[in-house]
KOLNUTOR-432345 format. One record per residue (C-alpha): residue in three letters; x, y negated, z negated. Coordinates in steps of 0.1 Angstrom, whole numbers, padded with zeros to 4 digits, always signed. Layout:
N
AlaXYZ;...
This chain:
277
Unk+0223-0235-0035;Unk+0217-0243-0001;Unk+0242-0262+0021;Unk+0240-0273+0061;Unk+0247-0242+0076;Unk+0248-0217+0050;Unk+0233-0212+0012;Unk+0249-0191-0015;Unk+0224-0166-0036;Unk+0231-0152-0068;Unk+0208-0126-0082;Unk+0212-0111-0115;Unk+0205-0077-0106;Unk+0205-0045-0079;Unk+0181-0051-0048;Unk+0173-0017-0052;Unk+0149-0028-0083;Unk+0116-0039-0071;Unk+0111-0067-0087;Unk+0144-0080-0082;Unk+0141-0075-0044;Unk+0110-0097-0043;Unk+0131-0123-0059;Unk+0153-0122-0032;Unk+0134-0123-0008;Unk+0114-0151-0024;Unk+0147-0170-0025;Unk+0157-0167+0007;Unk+0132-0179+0018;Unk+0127-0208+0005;Unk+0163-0213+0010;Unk+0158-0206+0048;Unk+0133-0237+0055;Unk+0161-0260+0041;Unk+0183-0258+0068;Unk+0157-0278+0085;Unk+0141-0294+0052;Unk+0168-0312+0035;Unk+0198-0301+0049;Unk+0187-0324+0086;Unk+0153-0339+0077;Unk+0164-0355+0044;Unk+0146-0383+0025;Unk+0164-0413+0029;Unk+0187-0416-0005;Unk+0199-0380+0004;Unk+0222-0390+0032;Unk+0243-0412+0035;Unk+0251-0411-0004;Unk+0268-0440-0026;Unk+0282-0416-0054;Unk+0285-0451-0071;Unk+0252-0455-0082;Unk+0224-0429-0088;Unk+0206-0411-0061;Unk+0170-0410-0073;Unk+0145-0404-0044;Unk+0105-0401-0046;Unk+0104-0377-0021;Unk+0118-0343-0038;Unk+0079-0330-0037;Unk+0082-0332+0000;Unk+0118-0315-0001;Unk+0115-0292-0025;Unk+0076-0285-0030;Unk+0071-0282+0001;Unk+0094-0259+0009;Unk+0084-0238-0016;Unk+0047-0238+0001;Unk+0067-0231+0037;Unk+0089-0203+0015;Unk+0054-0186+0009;Unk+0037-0193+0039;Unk+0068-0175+0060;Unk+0063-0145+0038;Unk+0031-0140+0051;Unk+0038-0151+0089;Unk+0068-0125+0081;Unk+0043-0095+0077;Unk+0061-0094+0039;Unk+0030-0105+0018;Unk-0006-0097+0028;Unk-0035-0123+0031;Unk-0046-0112-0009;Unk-0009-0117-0022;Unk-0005-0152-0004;Unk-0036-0159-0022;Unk-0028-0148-0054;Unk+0008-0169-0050;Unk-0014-0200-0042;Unk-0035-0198-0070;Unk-0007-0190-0096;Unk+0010-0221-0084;Unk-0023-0245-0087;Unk-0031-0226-0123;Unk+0004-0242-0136;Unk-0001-0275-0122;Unk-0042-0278-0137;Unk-0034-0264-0167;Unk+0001-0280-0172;Unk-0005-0313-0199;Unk+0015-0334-0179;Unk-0004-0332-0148;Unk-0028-0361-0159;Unk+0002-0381-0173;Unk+0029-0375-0146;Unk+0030-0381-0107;Unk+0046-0360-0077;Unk+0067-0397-0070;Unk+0073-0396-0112;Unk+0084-0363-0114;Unk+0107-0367-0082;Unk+0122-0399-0096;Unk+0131-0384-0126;Unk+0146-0351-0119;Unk+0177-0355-0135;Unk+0162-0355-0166;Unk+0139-0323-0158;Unk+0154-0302-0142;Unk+0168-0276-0169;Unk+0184-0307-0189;Unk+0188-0306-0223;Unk+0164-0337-0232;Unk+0134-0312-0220;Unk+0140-0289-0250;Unk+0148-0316-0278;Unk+0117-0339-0270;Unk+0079-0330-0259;Unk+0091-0333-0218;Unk+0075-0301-0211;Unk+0042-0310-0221;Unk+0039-0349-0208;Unk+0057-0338-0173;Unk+0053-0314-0143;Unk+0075-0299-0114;Unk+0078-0315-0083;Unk+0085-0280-0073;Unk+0048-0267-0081;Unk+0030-0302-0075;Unk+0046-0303-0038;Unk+0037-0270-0029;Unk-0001-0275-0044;Unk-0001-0310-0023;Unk+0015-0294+0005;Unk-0012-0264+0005;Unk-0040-0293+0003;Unk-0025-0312+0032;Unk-0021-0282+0056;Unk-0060-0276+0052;Unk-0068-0309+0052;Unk-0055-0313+0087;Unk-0064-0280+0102;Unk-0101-0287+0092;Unk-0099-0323+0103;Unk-0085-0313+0140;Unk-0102-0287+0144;Unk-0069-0263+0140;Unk-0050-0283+0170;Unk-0029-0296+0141;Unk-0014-0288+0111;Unk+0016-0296+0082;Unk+0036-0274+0105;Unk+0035-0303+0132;Unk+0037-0331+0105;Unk+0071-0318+0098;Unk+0077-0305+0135;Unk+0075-0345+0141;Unk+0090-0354+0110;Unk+0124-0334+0124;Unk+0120-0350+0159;Unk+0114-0384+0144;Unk+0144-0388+0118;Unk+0166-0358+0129;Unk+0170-0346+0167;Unk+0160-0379+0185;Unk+0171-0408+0156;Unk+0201-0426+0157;Unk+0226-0417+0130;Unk+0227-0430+0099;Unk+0266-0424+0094;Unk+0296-0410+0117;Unk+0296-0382+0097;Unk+0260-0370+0093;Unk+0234-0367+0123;Unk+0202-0384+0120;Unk+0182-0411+0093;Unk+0161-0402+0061;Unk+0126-0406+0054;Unk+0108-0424+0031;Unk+0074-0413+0015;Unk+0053-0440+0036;Unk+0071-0425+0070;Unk+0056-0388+0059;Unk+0022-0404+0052;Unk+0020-0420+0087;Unk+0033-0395+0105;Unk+0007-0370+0082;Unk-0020-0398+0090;Unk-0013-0398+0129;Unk-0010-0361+0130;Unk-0047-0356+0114;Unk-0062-0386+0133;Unk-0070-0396+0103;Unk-0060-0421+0073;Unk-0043-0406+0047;Unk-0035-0436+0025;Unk-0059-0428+0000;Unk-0047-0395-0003;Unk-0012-0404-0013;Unk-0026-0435-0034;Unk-0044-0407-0061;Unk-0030-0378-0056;Unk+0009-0385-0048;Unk+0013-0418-0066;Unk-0017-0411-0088;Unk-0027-0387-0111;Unk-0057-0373-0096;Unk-0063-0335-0086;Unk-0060-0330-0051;Unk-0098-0322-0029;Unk-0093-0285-0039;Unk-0128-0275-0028;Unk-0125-0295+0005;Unk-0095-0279+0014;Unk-0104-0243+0014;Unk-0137-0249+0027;Unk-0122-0257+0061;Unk-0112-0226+0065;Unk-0138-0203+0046;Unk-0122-0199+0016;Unk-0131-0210-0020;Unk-0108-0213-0049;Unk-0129-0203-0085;Unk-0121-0211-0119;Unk-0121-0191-0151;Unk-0116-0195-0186;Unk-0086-0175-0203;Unk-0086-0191-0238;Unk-0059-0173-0261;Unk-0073-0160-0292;Unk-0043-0163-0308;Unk-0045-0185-0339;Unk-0008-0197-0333;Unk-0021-0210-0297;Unk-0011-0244-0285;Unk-0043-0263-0277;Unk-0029-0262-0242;Unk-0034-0225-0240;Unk-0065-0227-0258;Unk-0080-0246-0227;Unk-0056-0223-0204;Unk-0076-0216-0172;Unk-0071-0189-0144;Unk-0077-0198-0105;Unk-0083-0171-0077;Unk-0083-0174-0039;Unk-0116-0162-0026;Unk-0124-0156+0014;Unk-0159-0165+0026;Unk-0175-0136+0038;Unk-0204-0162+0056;Unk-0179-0185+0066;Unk-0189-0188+0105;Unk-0164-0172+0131;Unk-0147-0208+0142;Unk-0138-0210+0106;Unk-0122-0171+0103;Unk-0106-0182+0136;Unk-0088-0211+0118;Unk-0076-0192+0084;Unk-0067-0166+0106;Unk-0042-0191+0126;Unk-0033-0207+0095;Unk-0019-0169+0080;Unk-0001-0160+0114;Unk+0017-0192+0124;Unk-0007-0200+0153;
């Protein structure tokens, strides 16, 4: 659970256990990027809070999903993951959102909204929840991924999500007035992330958020990696199980593949993208 200056991490096991010390480190991580995203840039019902009334917000994919693309990315910058296993991570994490039911049927502003009734509650396991919803979790970090390579490609690599949220922090954190005597800056809302993600591509975003945050639609997959040289591929992995949902029957796997044509501008860009640059 993270908190403004510190975050408390309980792990069920010894470190010394692989497995579990990839776990960690995959907490901590994400955990890390809140003490800037959340803890001080905060959506706008997360700070000042009226305990009297319900704090729903439609901005948990940015504050959560994101961070959980930043959690992955830093593994990477960190020299922790290699390019392959970033991949692989990345494609895992658009495999449960394309072949989760509810993807067509629920929205990253849907799913944010109504968090208190996903998030491990106990109406998930008595009704059919987990197959007419999603994570904003996974669907932030799949939109975040798309947005990141959407802006590198359309700048030409001067910009990137990690200035979005660089001016995001400057914006409603270091230089805003406070909201409250007792907590430094103002929220967000989801229109002040897709201006400031619309000014920092020099280019208008508002149909982006119209289908694929407030809408249904897939995010430009293909478009996305192809600005910098990669390509994400598709495969079938039907279960032949006769007990098989009719989900898993349609169950798909996704892979991250590098460009080996791509020309050298475009290695230069996924190359910046990987390192932090």
């Amino acid at each position: 659970m993270e908190h403004l200056n510190s975050t408390q991490i309980i792990e069920s096991g010894a470190l010394s256990d692989a497995g579990m010390y990839e776990d960690a480190l995959d907490t901590v991580s994400h955990e890390f990027f809140h003490v800037w995203n959340v803890k001080r840039l905060r959506p706008i019902e997360l700070g000042p809070w009226d305990f009297t009334r319900p704090l729903n917000t439609r901005s948990l994919w940015i504050a959560e999903g994101i961070t959980n693309y930043y959690g992955h990315l830093m593994q990477r910058r960190a020299g922790l993951w290699t390019d392959e296993r970033l991949y692989r991570e990345l494609a895992m994490q658009i495999g449960v959102i394309e072949n989760a039911p509810g993807s067509r049927l629920m929205s990253a502003e849907e799913a944010s909204l109504l968090a208190p009734f996903l998030d491990g509650a106990p109406t998930r396991q008595q009704t059919n929840l987990g197959q007419t919803s999603i994570s904003y979790y996974d669907k932030g970090e799949v939109l975040g991924l798309t947005l990141d390579l959407l802006i590198r490609g359309k700048t030409g690599g001067r910009n990137s999500l990690d200035d979005v949220m660089r001016r995001m922090y400057e914006e409603f954190y270091r230089n805003s007035s406070n909201a409250t005597y007792y907590l430094r800056g103002r929220g967000y809302t989801v229109e002040d992330f897709a201006r400031v993600v619309s000014e920092t591509a020099g280019s208008d975003f508002t149909d982006f958020f119209a289908r694929h945050v407030r809408g249904v639609e897939p995010p430009p997959y293909d478009e996305a990696f192809a600005q910098l040289g990669l390509r994400l591929t598709k495969t079938s992995a039907a279960s032949s199980s006769s007990n098989a949902t009719p989900a898993a029957a349609r169950r798909s796997e996704y892979r991250i593949e590098e460009m080996k044509n791509a020309p050298v501008p475009i290695h230069e860009l996924r190359r910046r993208w990987l390192r932090g640059e």
